[in-house]
C-alpha positions as CSV (number, residue, x, y, z in Angstrom):
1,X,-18.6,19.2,-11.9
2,X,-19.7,18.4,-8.5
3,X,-18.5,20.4,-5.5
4,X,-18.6,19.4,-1.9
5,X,-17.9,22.3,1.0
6,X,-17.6,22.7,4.0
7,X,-17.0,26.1,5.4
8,X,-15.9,26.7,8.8
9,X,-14.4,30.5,10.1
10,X,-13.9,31.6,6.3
11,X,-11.5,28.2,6.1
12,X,-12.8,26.0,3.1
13,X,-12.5,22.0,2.8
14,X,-13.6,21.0,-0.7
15,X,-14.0,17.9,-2.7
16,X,-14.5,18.3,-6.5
17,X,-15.5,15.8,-8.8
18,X,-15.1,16.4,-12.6
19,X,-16.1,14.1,-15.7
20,X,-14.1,15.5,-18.6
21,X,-14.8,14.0,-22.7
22,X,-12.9,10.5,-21.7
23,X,-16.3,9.9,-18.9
24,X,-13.5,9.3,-16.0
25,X,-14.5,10.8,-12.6
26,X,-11.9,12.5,-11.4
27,X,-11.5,13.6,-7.7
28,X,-9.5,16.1,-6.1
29,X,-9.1,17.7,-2.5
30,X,-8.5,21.5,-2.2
31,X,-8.9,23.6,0.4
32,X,-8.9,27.5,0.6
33,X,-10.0,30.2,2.2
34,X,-13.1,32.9,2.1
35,X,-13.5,36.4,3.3
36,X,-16.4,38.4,4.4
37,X,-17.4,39.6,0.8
38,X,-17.3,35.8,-0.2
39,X,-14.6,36.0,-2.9
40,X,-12.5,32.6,-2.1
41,X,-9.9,30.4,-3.7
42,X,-10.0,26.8,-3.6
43,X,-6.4,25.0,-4.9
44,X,-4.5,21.8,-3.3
45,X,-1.5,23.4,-1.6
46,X,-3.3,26.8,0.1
47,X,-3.5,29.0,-3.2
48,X,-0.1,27.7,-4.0
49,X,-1.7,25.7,-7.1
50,X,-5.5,27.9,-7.0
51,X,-7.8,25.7,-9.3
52,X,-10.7,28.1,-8.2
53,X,-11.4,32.0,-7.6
54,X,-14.6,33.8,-7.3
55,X,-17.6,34.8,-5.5
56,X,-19.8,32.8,-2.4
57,X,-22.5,32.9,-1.2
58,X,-25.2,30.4,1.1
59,X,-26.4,29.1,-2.0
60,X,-24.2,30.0,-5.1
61,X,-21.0,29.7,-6.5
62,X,-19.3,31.6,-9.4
63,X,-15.6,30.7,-10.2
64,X,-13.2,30.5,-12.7
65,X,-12.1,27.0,-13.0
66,X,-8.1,27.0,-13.9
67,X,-6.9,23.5,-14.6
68,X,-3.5,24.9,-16.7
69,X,-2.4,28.0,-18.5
70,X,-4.5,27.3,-21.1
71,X,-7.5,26.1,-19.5
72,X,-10.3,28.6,-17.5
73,X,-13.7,28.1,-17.4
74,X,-16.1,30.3,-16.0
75,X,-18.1,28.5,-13.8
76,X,-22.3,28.6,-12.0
77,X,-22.6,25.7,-9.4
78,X,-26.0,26.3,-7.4
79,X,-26.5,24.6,-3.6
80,X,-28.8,20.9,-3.6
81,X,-32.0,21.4,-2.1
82,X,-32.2,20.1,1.2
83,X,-34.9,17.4,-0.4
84,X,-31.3,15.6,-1.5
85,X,-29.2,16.0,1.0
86,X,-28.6,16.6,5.3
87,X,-28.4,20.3,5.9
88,X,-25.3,20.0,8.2
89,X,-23.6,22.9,10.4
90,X,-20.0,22.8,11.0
91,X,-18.8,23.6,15.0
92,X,-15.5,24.6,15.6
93,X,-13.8,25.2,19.5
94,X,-10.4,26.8,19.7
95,X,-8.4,27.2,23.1
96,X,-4.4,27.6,24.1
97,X,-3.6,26.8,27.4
98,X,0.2,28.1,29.0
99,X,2.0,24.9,30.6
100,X,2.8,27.5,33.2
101,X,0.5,30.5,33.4
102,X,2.8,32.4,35.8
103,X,5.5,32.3,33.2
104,X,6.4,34.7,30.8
105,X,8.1,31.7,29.1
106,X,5.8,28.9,29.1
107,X,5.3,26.8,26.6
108,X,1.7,26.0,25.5
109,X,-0.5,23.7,23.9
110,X,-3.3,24.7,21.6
111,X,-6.4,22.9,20.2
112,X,-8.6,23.8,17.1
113,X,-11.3,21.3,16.7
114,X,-14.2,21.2,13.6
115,X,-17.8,18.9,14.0
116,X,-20.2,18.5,12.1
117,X,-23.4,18.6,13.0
118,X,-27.2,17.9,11.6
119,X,-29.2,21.1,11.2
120,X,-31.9,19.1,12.6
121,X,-31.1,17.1,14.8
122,X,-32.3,13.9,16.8
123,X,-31.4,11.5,19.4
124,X,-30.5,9.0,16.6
125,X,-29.0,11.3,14.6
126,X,-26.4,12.3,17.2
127,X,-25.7,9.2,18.2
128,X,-24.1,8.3,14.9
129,X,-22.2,11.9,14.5
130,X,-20.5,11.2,17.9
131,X,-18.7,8.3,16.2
132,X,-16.2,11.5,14.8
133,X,-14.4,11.2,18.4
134,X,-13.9,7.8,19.6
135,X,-12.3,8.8,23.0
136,X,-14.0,6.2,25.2
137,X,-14.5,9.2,27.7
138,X,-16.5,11.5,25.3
139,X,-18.9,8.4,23.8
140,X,-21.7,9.3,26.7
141,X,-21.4,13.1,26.5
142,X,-23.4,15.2,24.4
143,X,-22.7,15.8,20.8
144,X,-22.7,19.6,21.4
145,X,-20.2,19.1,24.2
146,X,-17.7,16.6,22.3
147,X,-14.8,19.5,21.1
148,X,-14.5,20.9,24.4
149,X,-14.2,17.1,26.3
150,X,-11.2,16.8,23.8
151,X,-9.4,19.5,24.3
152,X,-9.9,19.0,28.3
153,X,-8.3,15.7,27.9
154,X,-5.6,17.3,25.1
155,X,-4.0,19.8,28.2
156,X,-4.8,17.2,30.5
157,X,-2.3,15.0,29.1
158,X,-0.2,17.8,28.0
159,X,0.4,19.0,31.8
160,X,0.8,15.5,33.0
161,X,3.7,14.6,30.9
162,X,5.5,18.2,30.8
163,X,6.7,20.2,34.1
164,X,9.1,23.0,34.4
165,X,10.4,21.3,37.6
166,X,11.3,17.7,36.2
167,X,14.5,17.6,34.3
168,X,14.0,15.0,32.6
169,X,10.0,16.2,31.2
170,X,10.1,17.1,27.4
171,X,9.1,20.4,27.8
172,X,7.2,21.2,23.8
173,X,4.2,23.4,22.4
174,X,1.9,20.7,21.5
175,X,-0.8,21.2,19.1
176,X,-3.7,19.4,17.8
177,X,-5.8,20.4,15.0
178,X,-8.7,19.0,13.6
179,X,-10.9,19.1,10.1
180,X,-13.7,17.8,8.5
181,X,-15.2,17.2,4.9
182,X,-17.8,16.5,3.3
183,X,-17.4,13.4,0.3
184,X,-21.0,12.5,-0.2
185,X,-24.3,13.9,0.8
186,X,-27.2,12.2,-1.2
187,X,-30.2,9.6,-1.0
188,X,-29.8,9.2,2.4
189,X,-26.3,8.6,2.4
190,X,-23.4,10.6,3.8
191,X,-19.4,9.9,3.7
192,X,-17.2,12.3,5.5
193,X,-14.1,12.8,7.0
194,X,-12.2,13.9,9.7
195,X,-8.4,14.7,9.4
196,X,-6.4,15.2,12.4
197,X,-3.2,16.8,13.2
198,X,-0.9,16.2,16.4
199,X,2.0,17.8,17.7
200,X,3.5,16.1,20.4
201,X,7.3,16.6,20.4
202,X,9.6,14.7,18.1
203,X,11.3,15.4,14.5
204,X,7.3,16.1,13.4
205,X,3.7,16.0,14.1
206,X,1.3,13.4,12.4
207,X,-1.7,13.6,9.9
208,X,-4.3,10.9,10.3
209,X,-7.7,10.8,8.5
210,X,-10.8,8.7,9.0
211,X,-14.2,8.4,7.1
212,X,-17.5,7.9,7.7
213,X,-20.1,6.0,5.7
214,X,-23.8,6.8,7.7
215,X,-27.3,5.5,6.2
216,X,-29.2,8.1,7.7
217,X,-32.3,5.9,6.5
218,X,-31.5,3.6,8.9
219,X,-29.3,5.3,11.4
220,X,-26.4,2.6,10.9
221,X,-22.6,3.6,10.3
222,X,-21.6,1.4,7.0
223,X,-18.9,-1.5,7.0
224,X,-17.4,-2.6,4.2
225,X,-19.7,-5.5,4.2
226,X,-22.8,-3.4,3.8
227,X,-21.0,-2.1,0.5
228,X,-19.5,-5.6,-1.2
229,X,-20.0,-8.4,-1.5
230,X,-18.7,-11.3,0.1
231,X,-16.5,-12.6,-2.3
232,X,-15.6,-9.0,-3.4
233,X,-13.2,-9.3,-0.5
234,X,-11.0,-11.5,-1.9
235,X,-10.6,-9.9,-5.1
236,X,-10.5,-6.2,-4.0
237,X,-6.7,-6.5,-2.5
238,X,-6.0,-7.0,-6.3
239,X,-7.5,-4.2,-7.7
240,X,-6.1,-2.1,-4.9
241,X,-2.3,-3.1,-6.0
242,X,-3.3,-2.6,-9.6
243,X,-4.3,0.4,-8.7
244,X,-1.0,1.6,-6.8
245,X,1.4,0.4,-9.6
246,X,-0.4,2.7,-11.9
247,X,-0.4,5.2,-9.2
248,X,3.5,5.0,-8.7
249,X,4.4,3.9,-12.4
250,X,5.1,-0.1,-11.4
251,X,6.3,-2.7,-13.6
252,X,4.4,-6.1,-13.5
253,X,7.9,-7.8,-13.1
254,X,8.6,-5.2,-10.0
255,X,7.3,-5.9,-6.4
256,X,5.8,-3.1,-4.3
257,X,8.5,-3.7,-1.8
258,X,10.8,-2.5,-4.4
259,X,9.3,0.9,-4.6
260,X,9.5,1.3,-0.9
261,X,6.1,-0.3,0.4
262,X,6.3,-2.7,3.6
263,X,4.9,-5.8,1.7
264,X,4.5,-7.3,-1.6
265,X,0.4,-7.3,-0.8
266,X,-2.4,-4.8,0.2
267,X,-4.8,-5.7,2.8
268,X,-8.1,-3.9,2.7
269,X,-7.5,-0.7,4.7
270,X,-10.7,-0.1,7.3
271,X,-10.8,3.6,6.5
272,X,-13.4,3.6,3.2
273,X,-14.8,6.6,1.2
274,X,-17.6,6.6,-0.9
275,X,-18.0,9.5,-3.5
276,X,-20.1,9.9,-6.9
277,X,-16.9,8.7,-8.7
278,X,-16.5,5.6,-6.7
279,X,-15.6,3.9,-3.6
280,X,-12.1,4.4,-1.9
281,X,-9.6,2.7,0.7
282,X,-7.4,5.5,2.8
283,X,-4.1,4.5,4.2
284,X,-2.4,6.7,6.6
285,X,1.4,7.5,6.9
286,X,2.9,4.1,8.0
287,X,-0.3,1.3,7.1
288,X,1.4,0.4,4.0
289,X,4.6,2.9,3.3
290,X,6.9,4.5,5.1
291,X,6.0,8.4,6.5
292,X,7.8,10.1,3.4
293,X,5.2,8.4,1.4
294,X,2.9,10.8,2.4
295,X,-0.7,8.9,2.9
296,X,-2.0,6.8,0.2
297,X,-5.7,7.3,-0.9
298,X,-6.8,4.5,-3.7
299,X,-10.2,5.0,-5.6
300,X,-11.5,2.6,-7.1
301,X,-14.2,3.9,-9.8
302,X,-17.8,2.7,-10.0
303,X,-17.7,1.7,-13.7
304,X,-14.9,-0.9,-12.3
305,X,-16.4,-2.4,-9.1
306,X,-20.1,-2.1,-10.2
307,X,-20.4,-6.3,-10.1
308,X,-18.6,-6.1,-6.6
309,X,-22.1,-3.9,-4.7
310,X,-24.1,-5.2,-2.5
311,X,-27.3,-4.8,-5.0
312,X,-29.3,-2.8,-2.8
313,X,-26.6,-0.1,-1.7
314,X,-25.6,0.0,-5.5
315,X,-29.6,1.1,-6.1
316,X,-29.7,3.7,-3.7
317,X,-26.7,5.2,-5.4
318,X,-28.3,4.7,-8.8
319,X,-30.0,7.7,-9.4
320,X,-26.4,9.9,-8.8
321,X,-24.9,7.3,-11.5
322,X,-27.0,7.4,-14.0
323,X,-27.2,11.4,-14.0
324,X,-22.9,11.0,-14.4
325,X,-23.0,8.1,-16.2
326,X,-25.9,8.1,-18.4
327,X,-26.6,4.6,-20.3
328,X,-25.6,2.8,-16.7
């Protein structure tokens, strides 16, 4: 097992990896919550579906690990020294601002933001973490002062386009929410996410999530093409669709179309993970399916794509391979 966490106000955002008898890396998101004590739950659905319980601290973990009725595991995970990996600190800025503060009756919009930060930080350094806000307004400011920039701009926009005195203004409680997680943390690598949440009026709000792939050896943000190849990118669409039909239990003879996806073929989404298990693409509600769809994350395991790496970002990732995968 191999846990990332990020804790932020007692609210958990976790990636587990497991390698079970079969050698498969599996990966799963959960989130959760902690108390003062540090006895948390970590499950998919908000203890709905708890796969963890037990005790936290800054640099243990002790959980029972409950995959079915018939499966718990007591479990010890200790925290990485911070030789292998960027001691980060997680800031969070919450606000709620009445559309009209003189009445009892107002509507109002309210921001929760998360950001990570490096413990120790540097010019360089922050320069790569401001890429988690892309607003063209907030890329000069300082990363310290990025949360509050947004949510100035949120009720900004959110008193511009609603007023009790126009008729015709959609009057709503918007919301925005934001949350970040950690994927990877090792040899100078580090993937993470951010996922956001908007309320803006309508039938519902929308979930969108973006990674971030940063060599912190060379203070560079990751594209695809640092990763693969250059002929990987023509043959990576394929394992992508081979991927979904398995996924969504597709017949060779069926087309995607025919379970409900907009095309027959899958471009290479922009929004990449990276992770011990493997490398994976992201698609949000409406890149490739409808909104009912939910989003669509593919992963696309090491022991697969190996041939596909760049050969010197496969070697910095070697030494986490080998310990999952020894023989590699």
């Amino acid at each position: 097992m191999r846990l990332h966490l990020v804790n932020a106000n007692n609210k958990l955002q976790a990636t587990l990896l497991l390698k079970g008898k079969s050698n498969d890396i599996e990966q799963l998101d959960l989130m959760g919550k902690v108390n003062q004590a540090g006895d948390f739950y970590l499950g998919q659905n908000f203890g709905e579906d708890t796969l963890l319980v037990g005790r936290l601290s800054n640099t243990r973990l002790e959980a029972y690990f409950k995959r079915n009725e018939n499966d718990l595991v007591l479990m010890h995970m200790q925290a990485e020294t911070a030789a292998n990996h960027l001691l980060l600190n997680v800031e969070t800025f919450e606000q709620q601002q009445f559309l009209d503060a003189a009445r009892p009756d107002s509507p109002q919009a309210i921001y929760e933001g998360q950001l990570l930060i490096p413990n120790n930080s540097n010019a360089q350094l922050d320069s790569l973490f401001s890429l988690q806000k892309n607003g063209s307004k907030l890329q000069s400011a300082k990363l310290n002062e990025l949360l509050q920039l947004e949510a100035e701009t949120f009720f900004s926009d959110y008193k511009k386009l609603n007023n009790f005195e126009d008729q015709d203004s959609p009057v709503f409680q918007w919301i925005k929410s934001s949350e970040v997680a950690v994927q990877f943390n090792q040899q100078g690598i580090i993937c993470f996410s951010t996922t956001d949440y908007v309320y803006t009026g309508g039938a519902h709000g929308l979930n969108s999530k973006w990674f971030f792939v940063f060599d912190l050896l060379n203070y560079k943000q990751l594209s695809i093409h640092d990763i693969f190849k250059t002929e990987a990118l023509a043959v990576l669409p394929s394992f992508i669709e081979q991927s979904l039909r398995n996924s969504f239990q597709i017949e060779s003879d069926n087309s995607l179309r025919s379970a409900g996806f907009f095309s027959d073929t899958v471009e290479l989404s922009k929004t990449f993970w990276l992770s011990a298990a493997g490398i994976g693409f992201y698609y949000n509600s409406y890149d490739i399916a409808p909104y009912y769809f939910g989003h669509t994350p593919v992963l696309l395991p090491f022991n697969k794509i190996q041939s596909l790496l760049q050969p010197a970002f496969f070697n910095r990732l070697r030494t986490i391979q080998e310990s999952l995968n020894p023989g590699l």
